[in-house]
C-alpha positions in Angstrom: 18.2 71.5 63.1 21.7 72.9 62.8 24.5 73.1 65.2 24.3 76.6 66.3 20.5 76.2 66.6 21.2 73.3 68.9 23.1 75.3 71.0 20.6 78.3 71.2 18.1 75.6 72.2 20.3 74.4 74.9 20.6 77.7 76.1 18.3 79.1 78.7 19.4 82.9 79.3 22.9 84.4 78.9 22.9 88.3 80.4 25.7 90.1 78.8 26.7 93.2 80.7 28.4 95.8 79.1 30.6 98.5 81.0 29.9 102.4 79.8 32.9 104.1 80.8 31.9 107.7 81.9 33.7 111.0 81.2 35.9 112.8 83.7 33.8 114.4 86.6 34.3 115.5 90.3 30.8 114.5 91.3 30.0 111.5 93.6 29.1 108.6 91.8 25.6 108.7 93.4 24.9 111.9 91.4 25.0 109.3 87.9 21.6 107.2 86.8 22.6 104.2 85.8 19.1 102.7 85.0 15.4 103.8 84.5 13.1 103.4 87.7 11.9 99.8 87.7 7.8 99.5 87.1 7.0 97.4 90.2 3.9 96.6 88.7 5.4 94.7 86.3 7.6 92.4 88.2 5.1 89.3 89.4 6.5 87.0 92.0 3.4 84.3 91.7 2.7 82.5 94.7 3.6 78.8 95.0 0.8 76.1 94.8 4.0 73.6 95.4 3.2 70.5 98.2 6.3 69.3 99.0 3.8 66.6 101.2 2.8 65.2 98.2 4.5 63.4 95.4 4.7 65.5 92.0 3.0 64.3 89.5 4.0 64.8 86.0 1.9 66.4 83.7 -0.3 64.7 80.8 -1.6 68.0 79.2 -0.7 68.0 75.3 0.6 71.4 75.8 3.6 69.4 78.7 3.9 66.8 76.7 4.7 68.5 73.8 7.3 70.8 75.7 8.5 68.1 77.0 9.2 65.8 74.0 10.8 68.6 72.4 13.4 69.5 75.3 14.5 65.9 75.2 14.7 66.3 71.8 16.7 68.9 71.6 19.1 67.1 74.2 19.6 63.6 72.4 20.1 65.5 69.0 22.3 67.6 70.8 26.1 67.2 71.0 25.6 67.1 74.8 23.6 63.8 74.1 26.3 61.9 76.2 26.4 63.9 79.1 24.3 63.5 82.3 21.1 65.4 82.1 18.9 66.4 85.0 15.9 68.0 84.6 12.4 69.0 86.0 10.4 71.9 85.3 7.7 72.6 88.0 4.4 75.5 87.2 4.1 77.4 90.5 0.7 78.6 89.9 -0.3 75.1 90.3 2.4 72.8 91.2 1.9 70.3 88.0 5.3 69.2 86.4 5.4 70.5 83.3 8.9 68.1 82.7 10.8 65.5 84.1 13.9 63.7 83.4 15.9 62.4 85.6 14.6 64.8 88.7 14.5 62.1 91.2 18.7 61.0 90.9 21.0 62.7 93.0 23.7 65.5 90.6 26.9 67.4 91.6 25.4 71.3 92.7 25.8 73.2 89.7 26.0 77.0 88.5 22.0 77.2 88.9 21.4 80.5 90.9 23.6 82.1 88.1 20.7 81.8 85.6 18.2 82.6 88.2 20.2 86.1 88.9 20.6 86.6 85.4 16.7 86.5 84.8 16.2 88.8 87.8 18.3 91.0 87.0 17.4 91.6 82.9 13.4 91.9 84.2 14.7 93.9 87.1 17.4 96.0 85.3 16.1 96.3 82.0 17.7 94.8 78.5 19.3 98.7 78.1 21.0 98.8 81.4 24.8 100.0 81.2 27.6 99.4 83.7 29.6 102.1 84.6 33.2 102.6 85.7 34.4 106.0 86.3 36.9 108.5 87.0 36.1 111.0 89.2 38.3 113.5 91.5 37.6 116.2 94.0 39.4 118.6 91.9 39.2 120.3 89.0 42.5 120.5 86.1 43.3 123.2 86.5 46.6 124.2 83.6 46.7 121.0 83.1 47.3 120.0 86.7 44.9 117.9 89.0 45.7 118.6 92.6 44.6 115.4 94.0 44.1 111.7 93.2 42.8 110.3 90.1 39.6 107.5 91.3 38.9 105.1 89.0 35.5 104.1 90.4 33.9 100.7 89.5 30.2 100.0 89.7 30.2 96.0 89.1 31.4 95.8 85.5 32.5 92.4 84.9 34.1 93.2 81.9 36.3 95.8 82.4 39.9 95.4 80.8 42.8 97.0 79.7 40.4 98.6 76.9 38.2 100.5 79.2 41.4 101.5 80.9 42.8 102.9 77.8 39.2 105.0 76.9 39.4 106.6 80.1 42.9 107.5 80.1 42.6 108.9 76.6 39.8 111.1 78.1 41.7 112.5 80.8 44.6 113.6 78.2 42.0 115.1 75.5 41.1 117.0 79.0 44.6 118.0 78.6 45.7 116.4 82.1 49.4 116.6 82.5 50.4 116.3 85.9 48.1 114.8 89.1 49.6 116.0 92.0 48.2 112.9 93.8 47.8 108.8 93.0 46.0 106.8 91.5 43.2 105.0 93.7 41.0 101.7 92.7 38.0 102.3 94.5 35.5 99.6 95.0 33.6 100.4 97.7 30.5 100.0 95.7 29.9 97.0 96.7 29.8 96.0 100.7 30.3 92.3 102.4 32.7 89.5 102.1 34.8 89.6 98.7 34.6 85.9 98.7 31.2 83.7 99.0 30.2 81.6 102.5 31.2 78.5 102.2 33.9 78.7 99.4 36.6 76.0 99.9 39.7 78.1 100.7 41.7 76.1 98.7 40.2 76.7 95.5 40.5 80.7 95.9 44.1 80.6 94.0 42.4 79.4 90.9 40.5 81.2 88.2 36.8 79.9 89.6 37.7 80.8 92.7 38.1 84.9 92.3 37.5 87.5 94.4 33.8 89.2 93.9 34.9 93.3 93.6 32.8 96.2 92.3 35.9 97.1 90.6 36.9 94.0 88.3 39.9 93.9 86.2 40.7 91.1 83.6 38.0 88.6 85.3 40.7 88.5 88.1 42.5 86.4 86.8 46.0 85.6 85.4 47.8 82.9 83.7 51.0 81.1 84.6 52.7 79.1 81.9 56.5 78.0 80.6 58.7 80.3 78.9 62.2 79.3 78.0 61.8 76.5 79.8 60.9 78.9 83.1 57.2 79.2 84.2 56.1 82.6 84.1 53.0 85.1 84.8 50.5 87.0 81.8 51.1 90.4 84.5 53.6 91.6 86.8 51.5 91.7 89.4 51.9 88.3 90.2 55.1 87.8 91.5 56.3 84.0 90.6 58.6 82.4 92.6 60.0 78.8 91.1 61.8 75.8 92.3 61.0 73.6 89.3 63.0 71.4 88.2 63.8 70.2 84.3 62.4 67.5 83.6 64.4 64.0 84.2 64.4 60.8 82.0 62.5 57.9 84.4 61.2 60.4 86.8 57.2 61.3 86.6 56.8 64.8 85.8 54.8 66.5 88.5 54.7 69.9 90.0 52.4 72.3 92.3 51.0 75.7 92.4 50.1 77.9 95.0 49.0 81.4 95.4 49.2 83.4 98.7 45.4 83.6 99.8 45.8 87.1 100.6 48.7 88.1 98.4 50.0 87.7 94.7 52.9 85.6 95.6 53.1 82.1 93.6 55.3 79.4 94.1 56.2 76.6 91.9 57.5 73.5 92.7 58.4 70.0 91.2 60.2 68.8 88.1 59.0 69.2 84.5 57.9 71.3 81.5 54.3 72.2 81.7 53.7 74.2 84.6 50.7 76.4 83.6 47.4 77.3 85.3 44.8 80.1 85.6 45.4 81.7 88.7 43.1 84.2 90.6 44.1 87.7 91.4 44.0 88.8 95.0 42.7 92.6 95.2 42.1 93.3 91.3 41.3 97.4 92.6 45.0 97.4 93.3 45.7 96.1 89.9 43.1 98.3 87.7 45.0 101.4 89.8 48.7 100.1 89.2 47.5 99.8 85.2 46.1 103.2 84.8 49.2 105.0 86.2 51.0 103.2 83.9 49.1 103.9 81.1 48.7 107.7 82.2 53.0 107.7 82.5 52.8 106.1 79.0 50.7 109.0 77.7 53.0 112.0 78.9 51.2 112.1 82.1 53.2 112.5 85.4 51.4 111.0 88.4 53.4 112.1 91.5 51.7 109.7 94.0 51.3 105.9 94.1 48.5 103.4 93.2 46.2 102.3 96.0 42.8 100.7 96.8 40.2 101.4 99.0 36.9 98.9 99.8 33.6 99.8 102.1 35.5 99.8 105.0 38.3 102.4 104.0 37.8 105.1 105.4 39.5 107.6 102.5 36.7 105.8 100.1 34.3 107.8 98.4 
């Protein structure tokens, strides 16, 4: 078995969604499909068999064993072979245990509701489902003048980036857009509820792993900090680093720290050193798709009288 075969193997379901970035429309976003109607007749949730009373027993069917030989197979030929493996595979229907290794020991929680979300979502969604970020206004151009704000509207993608920034703006000029009378707003009031999950650790919302949840994502919502010319600073502007470090001294451990306003885009640096760098998250990443889409619009000969703003679900000025 090759190496990228391994790897497929090892693999259980990866969901790639893909942003569709709409044209230029004053309608309200619920006006757009962005799926075909889900056959609920198709989508089985099997009733469990499962006694948790009773201790599992693992399955001695040649059909199991078989499935199971080869998944620890394909781990120890694997070049994960060293790593700590967990795993148990349980039939609802009828509570046998298709696979075991290593079920009973105790393991560090790990990203597991990611893959069960990702397999709901492709039988609930459909393999052709599109994101969709769009621009919408309540105004017509009119001579090349929009006499209002410009929305940039985001449905969830998880991708979106400065490239789906730059399709949209390069629709609004082919539309021959000149002038907007008003700003540019983020709006992603799509999605309702906390930004943040229950539970998170508050100190790990300043890094990368730790970003907000928005339906209007921009560069993962994140940023990087590193060194330049011997000063640490940021991949975008819109984090605003503010540093105390020190260069580095001969006998003295190098050693500094990071930290990122929890509800603002301020970082400070401290310490002594070289190496300062880290993925950072971005606090309100709206804000940041808006502030990058009036630039870009400026860029293209575009005057935009107003400012860049963002609006949630509890906004009232949202859409």
């Amino acid at each position: 078995m090759n190496k990228n075969a391994k790897k497929q193997n090892l693999v259980l379901i990866f969901l790639y969604l893909i942003f569709v970035s709409a044209c230029f429309s004053p309608d309200k976003p619920s006006q757009s499909e962005t799926a075909s109607p889900v056959n609920e007749e198709n989508f089985e949730v099997p009733d469990t068999n499962i006694n948790l009373a009773q201790p599992l027993a693992i399955s001695n069917e040649p059909k199991d064993v078989a499935l199971c030989e080869k998944i620890n197979r394909t781990i120890e030929e694997s070049e994960f072979a060293n790593a700590r493996w967990g795993v148990i595979a349980i039939g609802l229907k009828d509570g046998r245990v298709v696979c075991e290794k290593d079920g009973r020991k105790l393991f560090n929680p790990a990203s597991i509701q990611k893959i069960l979300t990702s397999i709901v979502a492709l039988d609930r969604l459909g393999a052709a489902f599109r994101w969709q970020t769009k621009i919408l206004s309540g105004k017509e151009i009119e001579n090349g003048i929009l006499d209002g704000d410009v929305i940039l509207y985001g449905q969830g993608a998880p991708d979106f980036d400065e490239i789906g920034l730059e399709n949209l703006a390069n629709q609004l000029q082919a539309k021959g857009l000149k002038q907007v009378k008003g700003g540019v707003v983020g709006d992603e009031s799509y999605f309702k509820g906390d930004d943040i999950g229950d539970g998170w650790t508050w100190n790990d919302l300043q890094w990368h792993y730790g970003a907000e949840a928005g339906a209007l994502t921009f560069r993962e919502n994140q940023a990087d900090v590193f060194m330049k010319d011997g000063k640490p600073v940021s991949s975008t502007d819109y984090l605003q680093v503010q540093s105390e470090l020190e260069p580095k001294q001969a006998g003295k451990t190098e050693a500094y720290g990071i930290k990122r306003g929890l509800a603002d885009n301020q970082v400070y640096i401290w310490g002594n050193g070289e190496k300062a760098s880290g993925q950072l998250a971005v606090h309100n990443s709206a804000l940041w798709a808006a502030k990058n889409l009036k630039t870009l619009l400026e860029q293209k000969g575009i005057e935009v009288e107003g400012e860049a703003k963002s609006v949630d679900w509890k906004s009232k000025d949202r859409l």
